[in-house]
C-alpha positions in Angstrom: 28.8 -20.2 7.0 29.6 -18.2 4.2 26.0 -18.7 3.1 24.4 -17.8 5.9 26.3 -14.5 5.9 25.2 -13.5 2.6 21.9 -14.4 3.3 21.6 -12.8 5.9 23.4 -9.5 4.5 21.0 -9.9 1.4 18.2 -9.7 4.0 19.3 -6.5 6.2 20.2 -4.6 2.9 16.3 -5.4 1.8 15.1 -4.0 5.0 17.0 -0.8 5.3 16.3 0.0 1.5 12.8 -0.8 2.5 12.4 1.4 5.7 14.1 4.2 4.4 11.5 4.1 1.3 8.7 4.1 3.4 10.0 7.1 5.7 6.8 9.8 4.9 4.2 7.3 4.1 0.5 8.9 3.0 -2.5 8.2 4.8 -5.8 8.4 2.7 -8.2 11.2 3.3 -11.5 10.6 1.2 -9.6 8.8 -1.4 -7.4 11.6 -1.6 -3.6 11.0 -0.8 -2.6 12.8 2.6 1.1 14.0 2.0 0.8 15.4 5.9 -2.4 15.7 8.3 -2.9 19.5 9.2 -5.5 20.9 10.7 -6.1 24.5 10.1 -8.6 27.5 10.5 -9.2 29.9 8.0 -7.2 32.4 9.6 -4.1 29.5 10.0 -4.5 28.7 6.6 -3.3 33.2 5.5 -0.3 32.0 6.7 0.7 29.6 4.0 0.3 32.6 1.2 4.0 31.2 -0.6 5.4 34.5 0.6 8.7 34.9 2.4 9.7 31.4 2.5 6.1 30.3 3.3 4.7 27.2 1.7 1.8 27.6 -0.3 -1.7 25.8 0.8 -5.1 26.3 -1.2 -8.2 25.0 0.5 -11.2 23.6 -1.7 -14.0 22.4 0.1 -12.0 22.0 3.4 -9.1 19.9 2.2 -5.7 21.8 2.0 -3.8 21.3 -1.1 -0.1 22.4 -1.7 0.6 24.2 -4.1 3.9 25.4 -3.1 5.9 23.4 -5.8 3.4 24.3 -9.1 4.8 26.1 -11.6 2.0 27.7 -12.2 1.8 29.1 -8.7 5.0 31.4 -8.3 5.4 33.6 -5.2 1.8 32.1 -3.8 0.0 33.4 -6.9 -2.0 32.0 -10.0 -3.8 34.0 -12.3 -5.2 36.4 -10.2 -5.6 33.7 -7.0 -3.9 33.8 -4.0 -2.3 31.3 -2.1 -3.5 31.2 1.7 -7.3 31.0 1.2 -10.3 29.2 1.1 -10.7 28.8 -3.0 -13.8 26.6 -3.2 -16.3 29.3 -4.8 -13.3 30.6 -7.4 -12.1 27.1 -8.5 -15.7 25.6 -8.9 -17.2 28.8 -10.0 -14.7 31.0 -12.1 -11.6 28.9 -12.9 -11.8 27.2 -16.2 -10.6 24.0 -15.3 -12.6 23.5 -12.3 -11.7 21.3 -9.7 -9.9 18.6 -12.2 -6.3 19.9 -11.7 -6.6 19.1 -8.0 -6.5 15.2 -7.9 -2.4 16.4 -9.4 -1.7 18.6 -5.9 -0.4 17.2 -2.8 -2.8 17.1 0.3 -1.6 18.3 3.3 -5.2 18.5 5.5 -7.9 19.8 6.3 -9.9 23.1 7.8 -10.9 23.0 11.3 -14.8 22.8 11.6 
């Protein structure tokens, strides 16, 4: 009896340690990991400029990063880049590491079509 009850206990502990690790799981967008599943227009996405408690969200061609916890994007801003827009030209076309430091942000979604 005793057995069965540690067993058993053993089991249930498992489960709740497992459930409560899987609580925010991440869906796959592209092969890019989906933190949450937005869906946003351009003007939506001015919203999200990490000012006055905002988060911060970057769009690159039409997926919606987070940048809201980089260091190097205090109070929504990054060397000259705001948070809030559509950043596809300036990242691929100005910004001197390209599009490379993006696979390290958290995705969040997508721009509405």
């Amino acid at each position: 009896m005793v057995k069965h009850r540690i067993i058993f206990l053993t089991i249930a502990s498992f489960l709740m340690l497992f459930s409560v690790g899987c609580g925010k799981q991440s869906q796959k967008n592209d092969g890019k990991d989906l933190v949450e599943n937005i869906v946003l227009t351009i003007e939506e996405l001015a919203e999200y400029n990490g000012k006055d408690g905002n988060p911060a969200y970057i769009a690159v061609d039409g997926v919606i990063y987070d940048v809201t916890d980089s260091k190097k994007w205090e109070n929504g801003e990054h060397n000259g880049f705001t948070a809030g827009e559509d950043l596809t030209d300036n990242i691929k076309d100005i910004s001197p590491h390209g599009t490379s430091v993006l696979s390290k942000l958290p995705v969040v979604g997508e721009i509405a079509e």
